[in-house]
N, C-alpha and C positions, 0 to 999 in steps of 0.2 A: 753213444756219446752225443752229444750235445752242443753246438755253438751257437755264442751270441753276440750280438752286435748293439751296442747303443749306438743312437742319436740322439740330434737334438738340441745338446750345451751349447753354450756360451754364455754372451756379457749382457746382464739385464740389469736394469736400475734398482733398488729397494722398491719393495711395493707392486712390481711386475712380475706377469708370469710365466710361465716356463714349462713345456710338457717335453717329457724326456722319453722315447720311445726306444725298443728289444727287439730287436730281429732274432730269431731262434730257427735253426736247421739241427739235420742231424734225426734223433730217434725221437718220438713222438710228443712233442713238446706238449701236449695236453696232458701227460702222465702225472708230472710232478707242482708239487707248490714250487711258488718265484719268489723269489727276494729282490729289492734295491738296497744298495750300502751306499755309502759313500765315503770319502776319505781324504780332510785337506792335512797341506804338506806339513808333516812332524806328528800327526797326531793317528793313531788306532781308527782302525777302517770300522765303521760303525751302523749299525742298523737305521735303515729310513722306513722302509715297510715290506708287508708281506703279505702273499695272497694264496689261497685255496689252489687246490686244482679247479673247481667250479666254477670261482669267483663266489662260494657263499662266506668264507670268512675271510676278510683283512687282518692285518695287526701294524699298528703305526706307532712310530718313534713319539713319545711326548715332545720333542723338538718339533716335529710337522704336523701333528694331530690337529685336526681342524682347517690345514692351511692345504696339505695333499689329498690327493687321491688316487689311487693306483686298482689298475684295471688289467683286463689282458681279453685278449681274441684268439679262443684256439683255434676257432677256423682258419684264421690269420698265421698264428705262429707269431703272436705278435705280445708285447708286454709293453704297459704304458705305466708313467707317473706324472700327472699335473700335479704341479704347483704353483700356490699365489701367494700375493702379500711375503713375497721373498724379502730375506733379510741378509745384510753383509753373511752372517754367520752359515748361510746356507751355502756359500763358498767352496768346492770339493769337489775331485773328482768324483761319479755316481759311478755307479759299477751293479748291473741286473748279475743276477744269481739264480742256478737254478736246483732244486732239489733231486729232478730227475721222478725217479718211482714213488718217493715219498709225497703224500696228496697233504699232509697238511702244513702251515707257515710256521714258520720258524724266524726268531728274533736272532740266533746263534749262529752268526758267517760259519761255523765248524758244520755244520748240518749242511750246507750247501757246497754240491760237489764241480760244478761247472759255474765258470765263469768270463764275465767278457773284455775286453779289454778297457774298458770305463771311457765315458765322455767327461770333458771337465766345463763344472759351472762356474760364474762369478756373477759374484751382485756387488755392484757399485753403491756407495751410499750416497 
């Protein structure tokens, strides 16, 4: 099993940035691809980005493409996402995900079997 812990969130202006980091314990968090989702209130928790086990492939939401980046440290046990030029709409709880055994990213919350209890962001306009 697997647990994780964000940080990170809170209130940032439009235009500012924001890196959201994974604490990961538990079985060998270098095993599997990570996810970020996120999820504001009424609406379907939604994909942000995803990464290798390696870190050699990403995969990003066209909502943050260009504006994120998302990283991880396995010697750390660690998962990150910066992002910039934040917009109201990026608003939502963020929620890391982990795959576990499975090495490659996935866009589909259903593939990801652990997950953490979400930091929540807000961008002020």
């Amino acid at each position: 099993q697997v647990q994780l812990v964000e940080s990170g969130g809170g209130l940032v202006q439009a235009g500012g940035s924001l890196t959201l980091s994974c604490a990961a314990s538990g079985r060998a968090f270098s095993r599997g691809a990570m996810g970020w989702f996120r999820q504001a209130p009424g609406k379907e928790r939604e994909f942000v980005a995803a990464i290798g086990r390696n870190s050699f492939s990403t995969v990003y939401a066209d909502s943050v493409k260009g504006r994120c980046t998302m990283s991880r440290d396995n010697d750390k046990d660690m998962l990150y996402l910066q992002m910039n030029s934040m917009k109201p709409e990026d608003t939502a709880a963020y929620y890391c995900a982990s795959r576990q055994v499975v090495w490659t990213p996935s866009t589909d919350k259903k593939d990801y079997l652990y997950w953490g209890q979400g930091t929540q962001v807000t961008v002020s306009s």
